[in-house]
N, C-alpha and C positions, 0 to 999 in steps of 0.2 A: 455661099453662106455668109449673109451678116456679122460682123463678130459687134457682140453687145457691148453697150456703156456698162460703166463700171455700176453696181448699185447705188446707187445714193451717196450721202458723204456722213454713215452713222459713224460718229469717232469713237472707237473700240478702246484707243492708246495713246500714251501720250508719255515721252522722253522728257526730263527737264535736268537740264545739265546746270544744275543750281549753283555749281561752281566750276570754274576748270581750273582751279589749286589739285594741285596733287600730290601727293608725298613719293611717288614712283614717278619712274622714265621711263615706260614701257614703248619699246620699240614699234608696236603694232599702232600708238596710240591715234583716234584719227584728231584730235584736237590738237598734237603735239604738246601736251597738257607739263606745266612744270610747277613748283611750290606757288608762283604768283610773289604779291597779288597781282589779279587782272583788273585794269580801272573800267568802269561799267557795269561793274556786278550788280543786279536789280535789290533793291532792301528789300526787307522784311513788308514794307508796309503793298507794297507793289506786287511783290509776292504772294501776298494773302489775297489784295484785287483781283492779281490772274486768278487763281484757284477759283473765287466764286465767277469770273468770266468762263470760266471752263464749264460749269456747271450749266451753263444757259447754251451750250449745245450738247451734253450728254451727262453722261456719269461713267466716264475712263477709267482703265488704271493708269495711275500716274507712276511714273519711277523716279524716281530721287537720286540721279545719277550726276556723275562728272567728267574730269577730275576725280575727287575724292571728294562725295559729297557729307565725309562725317569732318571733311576740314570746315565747314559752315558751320559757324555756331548756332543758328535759327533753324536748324534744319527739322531739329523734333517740334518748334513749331508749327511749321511748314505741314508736316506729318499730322500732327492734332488738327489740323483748320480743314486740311484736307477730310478726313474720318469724320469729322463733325459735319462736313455738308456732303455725306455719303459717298465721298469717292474712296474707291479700293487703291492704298496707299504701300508702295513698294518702295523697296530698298537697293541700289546696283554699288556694292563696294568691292574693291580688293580686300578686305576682311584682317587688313594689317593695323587697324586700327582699333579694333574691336577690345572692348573689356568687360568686364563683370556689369558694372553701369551704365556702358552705354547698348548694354542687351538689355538692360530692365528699361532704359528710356525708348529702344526700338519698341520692347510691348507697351509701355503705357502710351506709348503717341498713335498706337493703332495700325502702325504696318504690319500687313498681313505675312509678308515673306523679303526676304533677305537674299541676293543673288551673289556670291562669293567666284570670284575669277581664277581657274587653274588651266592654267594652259601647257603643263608638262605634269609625265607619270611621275616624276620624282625632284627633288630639289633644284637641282643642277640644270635641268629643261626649264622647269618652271622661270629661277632665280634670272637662266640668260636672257629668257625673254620680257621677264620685268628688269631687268639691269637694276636689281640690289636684291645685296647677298643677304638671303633668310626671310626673302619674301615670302617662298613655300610655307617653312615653318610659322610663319606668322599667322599666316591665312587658315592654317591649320588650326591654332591654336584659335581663331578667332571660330571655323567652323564647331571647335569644340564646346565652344561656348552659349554658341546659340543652342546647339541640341540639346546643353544641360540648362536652358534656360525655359526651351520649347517652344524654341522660334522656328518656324518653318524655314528653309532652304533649298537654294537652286545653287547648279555647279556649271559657270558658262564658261565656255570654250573657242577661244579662236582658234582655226584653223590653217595651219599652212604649211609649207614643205615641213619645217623642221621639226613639226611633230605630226603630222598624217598617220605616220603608221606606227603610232602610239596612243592615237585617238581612242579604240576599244579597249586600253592599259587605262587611261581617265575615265571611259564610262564605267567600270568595273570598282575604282577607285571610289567614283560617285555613289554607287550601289552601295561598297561598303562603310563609306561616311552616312550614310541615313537620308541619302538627298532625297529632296520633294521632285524632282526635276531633272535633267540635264539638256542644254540650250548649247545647240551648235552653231557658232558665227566663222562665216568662211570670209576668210580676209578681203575687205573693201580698199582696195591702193589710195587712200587719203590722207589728208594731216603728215603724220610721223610715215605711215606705211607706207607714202609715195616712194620713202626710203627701201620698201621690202615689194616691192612691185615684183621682183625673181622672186619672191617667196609664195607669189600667188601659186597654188595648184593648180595642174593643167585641166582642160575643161574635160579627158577622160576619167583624170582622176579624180575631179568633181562628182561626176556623175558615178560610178564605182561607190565612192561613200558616199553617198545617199539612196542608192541603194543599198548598203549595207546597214547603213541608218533604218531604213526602213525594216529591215528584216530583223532587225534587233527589238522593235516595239512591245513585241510581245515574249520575249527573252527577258526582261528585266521590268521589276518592280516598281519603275517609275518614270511620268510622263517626259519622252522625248519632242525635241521643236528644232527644226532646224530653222535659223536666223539668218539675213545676207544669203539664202540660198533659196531664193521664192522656183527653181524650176520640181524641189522636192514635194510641189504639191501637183506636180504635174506625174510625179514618179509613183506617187498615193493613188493615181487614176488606172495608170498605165499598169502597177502589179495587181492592183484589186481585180484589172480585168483577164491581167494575164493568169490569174489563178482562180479563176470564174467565180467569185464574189458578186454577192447581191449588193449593191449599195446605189445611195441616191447620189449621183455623180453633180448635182447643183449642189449638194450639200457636204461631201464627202471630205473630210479635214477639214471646213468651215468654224469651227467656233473662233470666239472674242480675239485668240492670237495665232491662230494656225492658216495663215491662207500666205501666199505669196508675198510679195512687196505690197506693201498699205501705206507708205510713202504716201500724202497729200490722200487719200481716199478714206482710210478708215484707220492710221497714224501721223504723228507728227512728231516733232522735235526742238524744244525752247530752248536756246545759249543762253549761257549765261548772262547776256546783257539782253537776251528778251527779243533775239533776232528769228521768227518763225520759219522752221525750215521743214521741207517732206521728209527727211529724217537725217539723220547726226553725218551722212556720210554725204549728202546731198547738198551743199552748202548755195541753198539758193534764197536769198531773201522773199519770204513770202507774207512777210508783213513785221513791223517793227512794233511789239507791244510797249515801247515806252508812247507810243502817238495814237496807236491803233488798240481796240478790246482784241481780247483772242479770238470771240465769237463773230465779230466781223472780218477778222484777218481767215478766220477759215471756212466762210462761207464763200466771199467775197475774191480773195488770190485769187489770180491770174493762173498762177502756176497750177497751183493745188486745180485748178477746174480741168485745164488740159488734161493732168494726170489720171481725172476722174473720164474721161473721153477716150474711151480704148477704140473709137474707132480714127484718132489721132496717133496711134503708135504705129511706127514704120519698122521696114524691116521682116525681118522673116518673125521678129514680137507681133505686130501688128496682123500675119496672117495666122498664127498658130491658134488652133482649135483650143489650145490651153490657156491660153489671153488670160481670160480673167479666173483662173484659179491660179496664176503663174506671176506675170507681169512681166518677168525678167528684174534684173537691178537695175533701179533707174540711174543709183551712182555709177556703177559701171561702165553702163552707156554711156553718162553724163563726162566720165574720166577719157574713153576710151574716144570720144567723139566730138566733144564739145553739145550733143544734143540729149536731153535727157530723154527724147520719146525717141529714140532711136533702139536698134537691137541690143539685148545682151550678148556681149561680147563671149562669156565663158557657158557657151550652151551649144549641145551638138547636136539635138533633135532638129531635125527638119520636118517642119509643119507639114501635115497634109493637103491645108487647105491654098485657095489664094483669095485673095480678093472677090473676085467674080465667083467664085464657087458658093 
């Protein structure tokens, strides 16, 4: 069997880490992100150029992340120029920053949804793994705020030893805060988290929750995604079938965010100084927008095209019948190997296929 190129290069997404100041030290962080300032940070005016660059190869959603991207002052700028030339404009904060104001400046600048970070069932989980004390409560009080303001909300969560099996105590949690969403990220060992590399979960207990994940979709009133864990659309194939489901397997978990790693294919990830990467955890230069447009860095990368070349992926990535609903993590590989088209490391399916089949 052939395994196919990737489809085309539609950009679905797009990460922009508009600062990486941050008012927390969270140990997972892959930026190693701390108050700052960092010299390089792109202005306003440069800012506003990407955005209509971005425009002349899709209409993304963009996320307005960090750091802490409500430390930017231009950020509800940013948000307006974005909504004005039709891009769907998101929000990724820790929520410790959130007040009456700058919920009414989240609706007037036109982002759609607001993603608030809980990574433990209760203060004490939460606090260790942001390292400051009352970061739970804070986040809380800031998710309160949006709901009484009628800002949509997502509850995203890393994943890793020290809270695994407390993970369905946060989904529950999310349930009962009013969340639009809950978005599972399984720890990528980079940045800060090279630090927590033991904290990674093993690759049974990977696959265990996500299957669990999966079985929960239709248990709870609101949209699940697993993130950093591209083999869970391989796990959407594998129960659809083992529980004789009709479904169209080209298409099955396929919309705008649900497909595997889209690293360089159909996501990206802007630093703060504007350095183009396949995504936050991937730290490969694939083109410098202070020199380069966006829309030429990502047609044009070197990287980003390989990525798009699944019949370039080695490894038992490269034979797997799941390729291109899966990917594997190209950080992973990239961390664990030195190659980014090399296998995922924390995956225990073995392909069916090989090469010549």
């Amino acid at each position: 069997m052939k395994i196919p190129e990737a489809h085309g290069n539609q950009l679905r997404l797009v990460a922009w880490e508009v600062t990486r100041g941050c008012n927390l030290n969270c140990v997972h962080c892959r930026a190693a992100a701390q108050r700052g300032p960092y010299p390089g940070e792109l202005d306003t005016a440069k800012c506003m150029a990407i955005l209509e660059e971005i425009l002349r190869v899709g209409t993304p959603i963009v996320i307005l992340t960090g750091g802490e991207p409500l430390l930017r002052e231009d950020v509800f700028q940013l948000a307006e120029k974005g909504t004005a030339l039709g891009l769907r404009m998101v929000l990724a904060t820790n929520g410790t920053l959130l007040t009456s104001s700058i919920v009414e400046k989240i609706k007037g600048s036109g982002i759609k949804r607001v993603s608030i970070s809980l990574d433990g069932a209760d203060p004490d989980q939460h606090d260790r793994f942001r390292k400051v004390p009352g970061a739970f409560e804070k986040a809380m009080e800031g998710i309160s705020l949006l709901k009484s303001g009628g800002v949509e909300f997502q509850i995203n969560t890393t994943v890793t030893r020290h809270n695994a099996k407390n993970v369905e105590e946060i989904l529950q949690m999310a349930v009962r805060l009013g969340a639009a969403a809950h978005h599972l990220f399984l720890l990528v060992p980079t940045g800060r988290a090279k630090e927590m590399v033991n904290q990674e979960i093993e690759a049974m207990e990977y696959e265990k929750l996500l299957h669990w994940f999966y079985d929960m979709r239709d248990r709870v009133p609101l949209h699940l995604k697993a993130t950093c864990a591209p083999h869970y659309y391989r796990i959407l194939r594998q129960e659809a079938h083992a529980r004789g489901e009709r479904v169209d397997f080209e298409t099955y978990g396929l919309d705008a965010v649900t497909r595997g790693c889209l690293g360089g294919t159909a996501f990206c990830f802007i630093s703060y100084d504007g350095i183009l990467q396949p995504c936050g955890y991937l730290e490969l230069n694939c083109g410098d927008l202070k020199e380069s447009s966006f829309d030429e860095a990502w047609r044009e990368s070197p990287i980003f095209n390989q990525l798009r070349d699944f019949s370039a992926y080695k490894g038992k990535c490269g034979r797997c019948e799941y390729l291109r609903f899966c990917g594997g993590c190209r950080a992973r590989a990239y961390e664990a190997t030195g190659d980014f088209l090399e296998e995922e490391p924390l995956c225990i399916y073995q392909p069916k296929l090989t090469r010549a089949s």
